[in-house]
C-alpha atoms as an extended CHARMM CRD file, in Angstrom:
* protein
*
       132  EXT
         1         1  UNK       CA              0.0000000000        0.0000000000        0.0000000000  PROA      1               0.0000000000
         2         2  UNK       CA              1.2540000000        3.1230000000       -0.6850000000  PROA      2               0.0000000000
         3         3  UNK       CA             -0.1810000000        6.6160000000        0.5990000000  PROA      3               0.0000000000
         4         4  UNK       CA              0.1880000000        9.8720000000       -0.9170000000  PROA      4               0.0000000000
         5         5  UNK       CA             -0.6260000000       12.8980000000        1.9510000000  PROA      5               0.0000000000
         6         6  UNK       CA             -1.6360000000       16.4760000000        0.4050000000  PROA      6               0.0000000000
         7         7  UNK       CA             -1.6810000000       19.5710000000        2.4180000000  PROA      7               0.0000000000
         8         8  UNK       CA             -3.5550000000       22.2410000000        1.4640000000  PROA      8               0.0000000000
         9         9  UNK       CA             -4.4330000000       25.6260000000        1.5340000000  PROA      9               0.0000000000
        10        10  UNK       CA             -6.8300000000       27.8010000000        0.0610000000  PROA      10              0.0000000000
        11        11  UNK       CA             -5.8290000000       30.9660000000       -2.1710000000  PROA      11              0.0000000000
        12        12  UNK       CA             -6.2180000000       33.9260000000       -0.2800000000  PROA      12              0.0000000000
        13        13  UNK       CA             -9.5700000000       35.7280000000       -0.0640000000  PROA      13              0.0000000000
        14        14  UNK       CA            -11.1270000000       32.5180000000       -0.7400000000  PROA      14              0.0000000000
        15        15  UNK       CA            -13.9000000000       31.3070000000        1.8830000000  PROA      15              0.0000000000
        16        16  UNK       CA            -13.1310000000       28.0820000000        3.5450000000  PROA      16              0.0000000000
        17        17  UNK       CA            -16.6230000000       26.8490000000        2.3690000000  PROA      17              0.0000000000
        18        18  UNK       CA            -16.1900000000       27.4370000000       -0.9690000000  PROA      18              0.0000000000
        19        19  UNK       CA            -13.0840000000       26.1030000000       -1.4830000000  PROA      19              0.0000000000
        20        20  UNK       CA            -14.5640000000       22.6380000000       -0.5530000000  PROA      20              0.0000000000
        21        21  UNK       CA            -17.2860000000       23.2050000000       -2.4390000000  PROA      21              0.0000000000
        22        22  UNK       CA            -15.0350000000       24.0250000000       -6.1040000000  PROA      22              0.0000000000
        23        23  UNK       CA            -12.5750000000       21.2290000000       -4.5020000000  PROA      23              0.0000000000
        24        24  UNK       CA            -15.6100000000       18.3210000000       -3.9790000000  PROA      24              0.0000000000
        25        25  UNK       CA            -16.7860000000       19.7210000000       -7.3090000000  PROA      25              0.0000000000
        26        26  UNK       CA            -14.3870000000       20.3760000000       -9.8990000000  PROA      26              0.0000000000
        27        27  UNK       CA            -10.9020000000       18.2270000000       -8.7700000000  PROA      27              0.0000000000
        28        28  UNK       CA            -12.2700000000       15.5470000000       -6.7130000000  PROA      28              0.0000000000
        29        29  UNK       CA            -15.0500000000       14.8450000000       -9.4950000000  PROA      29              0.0000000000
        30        30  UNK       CA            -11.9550000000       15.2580000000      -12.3390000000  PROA      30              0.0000000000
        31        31  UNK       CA             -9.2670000000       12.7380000000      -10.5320000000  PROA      31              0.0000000000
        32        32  UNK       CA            -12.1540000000       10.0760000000       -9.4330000000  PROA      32              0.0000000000
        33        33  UNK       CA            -12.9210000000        9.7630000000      -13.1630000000  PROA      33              0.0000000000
        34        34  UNK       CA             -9.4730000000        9.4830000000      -14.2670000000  PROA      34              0.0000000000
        35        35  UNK       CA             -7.7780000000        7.8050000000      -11.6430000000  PROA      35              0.0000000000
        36        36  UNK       CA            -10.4420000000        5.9780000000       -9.2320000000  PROA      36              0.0000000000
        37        37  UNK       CA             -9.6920000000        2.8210000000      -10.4330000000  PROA      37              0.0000000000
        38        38  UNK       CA             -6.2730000000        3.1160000000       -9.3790000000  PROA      38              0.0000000000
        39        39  UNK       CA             -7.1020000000        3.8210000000       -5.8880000000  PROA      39              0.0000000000
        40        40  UNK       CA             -8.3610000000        2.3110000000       -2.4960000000  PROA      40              0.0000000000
        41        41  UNK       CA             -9.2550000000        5.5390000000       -0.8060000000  PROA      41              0.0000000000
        42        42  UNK       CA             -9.1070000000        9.2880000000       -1.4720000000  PROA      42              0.0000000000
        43        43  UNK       CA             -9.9900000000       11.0510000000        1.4540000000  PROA      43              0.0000000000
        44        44  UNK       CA            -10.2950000000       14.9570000000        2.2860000000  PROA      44              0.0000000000
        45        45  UNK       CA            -10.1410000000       15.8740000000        6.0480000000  PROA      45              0.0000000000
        46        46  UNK       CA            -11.2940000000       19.0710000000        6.2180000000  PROA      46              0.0000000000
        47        47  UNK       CA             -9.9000000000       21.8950000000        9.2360000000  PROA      47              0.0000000000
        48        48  UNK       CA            -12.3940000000       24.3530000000        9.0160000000  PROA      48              0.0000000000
        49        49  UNK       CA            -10.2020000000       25.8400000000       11.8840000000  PROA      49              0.0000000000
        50        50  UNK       CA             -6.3810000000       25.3600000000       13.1090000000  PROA      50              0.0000000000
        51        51  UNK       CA             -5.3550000000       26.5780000000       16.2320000000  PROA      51              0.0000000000
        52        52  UNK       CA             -1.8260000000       27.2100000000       17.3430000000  PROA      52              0.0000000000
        53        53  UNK       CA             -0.3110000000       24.3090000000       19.3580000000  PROA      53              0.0000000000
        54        54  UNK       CA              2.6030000000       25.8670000000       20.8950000000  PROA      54              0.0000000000
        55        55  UNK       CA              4.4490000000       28.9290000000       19.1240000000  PROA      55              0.0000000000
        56        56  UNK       CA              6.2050000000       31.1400000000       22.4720000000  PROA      56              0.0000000000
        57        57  UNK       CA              3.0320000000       33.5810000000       21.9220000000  PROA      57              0.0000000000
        58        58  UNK       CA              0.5290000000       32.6830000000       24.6650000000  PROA      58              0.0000000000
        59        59  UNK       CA             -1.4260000000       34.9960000000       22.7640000000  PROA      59              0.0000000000
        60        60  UNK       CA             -1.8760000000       32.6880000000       19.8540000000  PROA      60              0.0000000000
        61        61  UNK       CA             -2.3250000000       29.2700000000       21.2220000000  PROA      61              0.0000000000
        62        62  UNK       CA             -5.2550000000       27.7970000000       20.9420000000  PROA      62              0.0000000000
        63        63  UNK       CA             -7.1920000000       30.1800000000       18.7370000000  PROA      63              0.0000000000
        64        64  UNK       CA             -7.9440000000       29.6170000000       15.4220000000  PROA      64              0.0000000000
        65        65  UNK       CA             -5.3370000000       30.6760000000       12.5950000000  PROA      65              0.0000000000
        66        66  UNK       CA             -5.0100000000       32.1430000000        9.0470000000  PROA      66              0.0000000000
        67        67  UNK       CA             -2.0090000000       30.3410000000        8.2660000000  PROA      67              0.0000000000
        68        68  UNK       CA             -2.9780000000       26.8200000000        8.7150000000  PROA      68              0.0000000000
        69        69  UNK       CA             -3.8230000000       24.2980000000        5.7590000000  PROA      69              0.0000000000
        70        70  UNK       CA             -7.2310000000       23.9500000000        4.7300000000  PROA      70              0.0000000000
        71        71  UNK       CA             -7.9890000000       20.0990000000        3.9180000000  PROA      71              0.0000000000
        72        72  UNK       CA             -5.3010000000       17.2240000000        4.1920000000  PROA      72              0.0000000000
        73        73  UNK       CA             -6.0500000000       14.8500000000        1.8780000000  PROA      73              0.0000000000
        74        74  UNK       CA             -5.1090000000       10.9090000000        1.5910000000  PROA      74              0.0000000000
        75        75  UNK       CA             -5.0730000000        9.0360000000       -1.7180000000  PROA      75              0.0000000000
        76        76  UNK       CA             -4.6270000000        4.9930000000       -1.0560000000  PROA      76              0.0000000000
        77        77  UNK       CA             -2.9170000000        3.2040000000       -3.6870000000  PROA      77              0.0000000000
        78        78  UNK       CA             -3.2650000000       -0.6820000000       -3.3240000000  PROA      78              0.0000000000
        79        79  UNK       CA              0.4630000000       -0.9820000000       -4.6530000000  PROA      79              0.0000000000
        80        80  UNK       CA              3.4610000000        0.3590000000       -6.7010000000  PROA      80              0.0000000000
        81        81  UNK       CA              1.8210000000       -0.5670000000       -9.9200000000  PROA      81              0.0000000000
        82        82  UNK       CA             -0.8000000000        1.0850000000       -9.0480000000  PROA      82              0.0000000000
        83        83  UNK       CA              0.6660000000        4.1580000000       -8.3160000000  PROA      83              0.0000000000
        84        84  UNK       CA              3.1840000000        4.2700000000      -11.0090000000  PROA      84              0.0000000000
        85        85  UNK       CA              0.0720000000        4.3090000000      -13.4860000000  PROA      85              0.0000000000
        86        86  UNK       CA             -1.2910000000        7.2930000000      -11.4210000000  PROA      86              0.0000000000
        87        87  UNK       CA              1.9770000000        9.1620000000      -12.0660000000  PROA      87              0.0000000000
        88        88  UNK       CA              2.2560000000        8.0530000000      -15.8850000000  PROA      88              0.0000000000
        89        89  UNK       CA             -1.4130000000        9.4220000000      -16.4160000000  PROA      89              0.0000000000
        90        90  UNK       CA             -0.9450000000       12.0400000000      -14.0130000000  PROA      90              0.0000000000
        91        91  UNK       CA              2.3000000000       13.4700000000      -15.9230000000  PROA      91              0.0000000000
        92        92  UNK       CA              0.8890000000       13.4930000000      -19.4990000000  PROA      92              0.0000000000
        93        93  UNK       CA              0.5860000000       17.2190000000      -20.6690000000  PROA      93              0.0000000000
        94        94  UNK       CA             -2.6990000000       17.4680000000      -21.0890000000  PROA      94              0.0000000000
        95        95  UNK       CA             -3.6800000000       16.0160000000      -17.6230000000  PROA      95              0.0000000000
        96        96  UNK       CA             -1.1820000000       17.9480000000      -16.0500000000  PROA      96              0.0000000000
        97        97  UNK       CA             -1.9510000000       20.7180000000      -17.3440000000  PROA      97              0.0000000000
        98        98  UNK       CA             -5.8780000000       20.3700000000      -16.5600000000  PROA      98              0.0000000000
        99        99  UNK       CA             -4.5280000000       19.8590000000      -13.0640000000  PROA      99              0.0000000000
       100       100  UNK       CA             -2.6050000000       22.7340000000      -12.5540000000  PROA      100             0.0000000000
       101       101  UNK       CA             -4.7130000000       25.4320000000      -14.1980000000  PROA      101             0.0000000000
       102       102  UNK       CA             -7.5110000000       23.6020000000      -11.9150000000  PROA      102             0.0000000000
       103       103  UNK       CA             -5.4960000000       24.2680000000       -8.6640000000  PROA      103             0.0000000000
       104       104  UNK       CA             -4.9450000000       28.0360000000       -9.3910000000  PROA      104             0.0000000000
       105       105  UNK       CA             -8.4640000000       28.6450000000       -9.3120000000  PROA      105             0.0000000000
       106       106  UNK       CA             -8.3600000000       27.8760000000       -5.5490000000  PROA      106             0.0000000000
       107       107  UNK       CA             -5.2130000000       26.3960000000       -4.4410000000  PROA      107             0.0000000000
       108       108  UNK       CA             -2.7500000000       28.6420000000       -2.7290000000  PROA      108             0.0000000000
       109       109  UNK       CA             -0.0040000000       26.4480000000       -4.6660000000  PROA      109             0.0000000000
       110       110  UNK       CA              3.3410000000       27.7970000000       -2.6540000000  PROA      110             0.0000000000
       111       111  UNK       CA              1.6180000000       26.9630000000        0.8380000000  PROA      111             0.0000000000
       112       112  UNK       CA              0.6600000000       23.4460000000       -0.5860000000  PROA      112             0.0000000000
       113       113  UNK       CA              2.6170000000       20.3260000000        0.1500000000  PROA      113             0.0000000000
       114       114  UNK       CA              2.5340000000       16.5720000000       -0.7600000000  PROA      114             0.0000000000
       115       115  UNK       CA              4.7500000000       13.3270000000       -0.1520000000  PROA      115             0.0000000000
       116       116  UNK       CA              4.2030000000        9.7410000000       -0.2570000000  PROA      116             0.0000000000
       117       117  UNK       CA              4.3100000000        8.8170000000        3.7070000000  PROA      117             0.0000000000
       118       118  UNK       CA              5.8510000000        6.0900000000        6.0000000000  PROA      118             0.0000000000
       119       119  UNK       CA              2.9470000000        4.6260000000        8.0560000000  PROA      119             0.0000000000
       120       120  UNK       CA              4.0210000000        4.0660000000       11.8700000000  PROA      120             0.0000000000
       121       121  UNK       CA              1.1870000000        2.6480000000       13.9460000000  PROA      121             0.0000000000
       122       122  UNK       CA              1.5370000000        2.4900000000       17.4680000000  PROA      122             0.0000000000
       123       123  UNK       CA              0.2340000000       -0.9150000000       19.2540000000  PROA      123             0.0000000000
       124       124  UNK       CA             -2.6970000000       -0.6320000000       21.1720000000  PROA      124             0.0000000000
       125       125  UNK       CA             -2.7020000000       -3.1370000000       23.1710000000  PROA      125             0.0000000000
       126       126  UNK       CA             -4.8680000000       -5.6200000000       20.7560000000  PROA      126             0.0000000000
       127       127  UNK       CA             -7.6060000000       -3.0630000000       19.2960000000  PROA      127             0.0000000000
       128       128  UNK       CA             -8.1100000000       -3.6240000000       15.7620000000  PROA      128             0.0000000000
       129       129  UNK       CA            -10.2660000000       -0.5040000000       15.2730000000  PROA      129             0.0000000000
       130       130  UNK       CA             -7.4780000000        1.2200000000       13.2420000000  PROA      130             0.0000000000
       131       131  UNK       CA             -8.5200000000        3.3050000000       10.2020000000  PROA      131             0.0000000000
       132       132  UNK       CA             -6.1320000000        3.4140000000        7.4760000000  PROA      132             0.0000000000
């Protein structure tokens, strides 16, 4: 299994609510068509609010934050294969391209991060509740 993590933020001036609703809408819809079959999840975890953990100004912690990312989003693929056919289709000009005009509309691109992660999953002591 292989996971690719997205973080992402909204362009500026851009309400939080509709940027998920162009996101559900417009790239969700596009990369379900062309690349659902490739995956075993894709998964958007909304923060309609982030707070400040810990930052040295007591002023700041714990109230809600411009800066932070907007959605992080999870896309499962069931193997290498799998995802190396994502990439191929992913990289052709004219899907790229699609993509990236797509993501100016709401992205804030230069905020926005992604990366294939290394899962670590702490025992619990038996449960098997764990969501992937």
């Amino acid at each position: 299994m292989i996971k690719l993590v997205l973080t992402l933020k909204r362009k500026p001036g851009m309400t939080h609510e509709d940027f998920r609703a162009y996101y559900e809408k417009s790239h969700v819809e596009q990369a379900v068509k062309l690349f659902g079959h490739l995956m075993l999840a894709y998964r958007r975890n909304y923060l309609p609010t982030s707070a400040a953990l810990c930052d040295g100004d007591p002023e700041r912690v714990g109230k809600p934050q411009p800066e932070g990312v907007d959605v992080v989003t999870e896309v499962i693929f069931k193997d290498q294969a799998s995802f190396d056919e994502f990439a191929r289709k992913f990289n052709a000009p004219e899907i790229n391209q699609w993509f990236v005009e797509d993501e100016k509309r709401f992205f804030d691109r230069e905020a926005s991060r992604m990366g294939i992660v290394e899962i670590v999953e702490s025992d619990l002591g038996g449960s098997s509740n764990t969501p992937q």
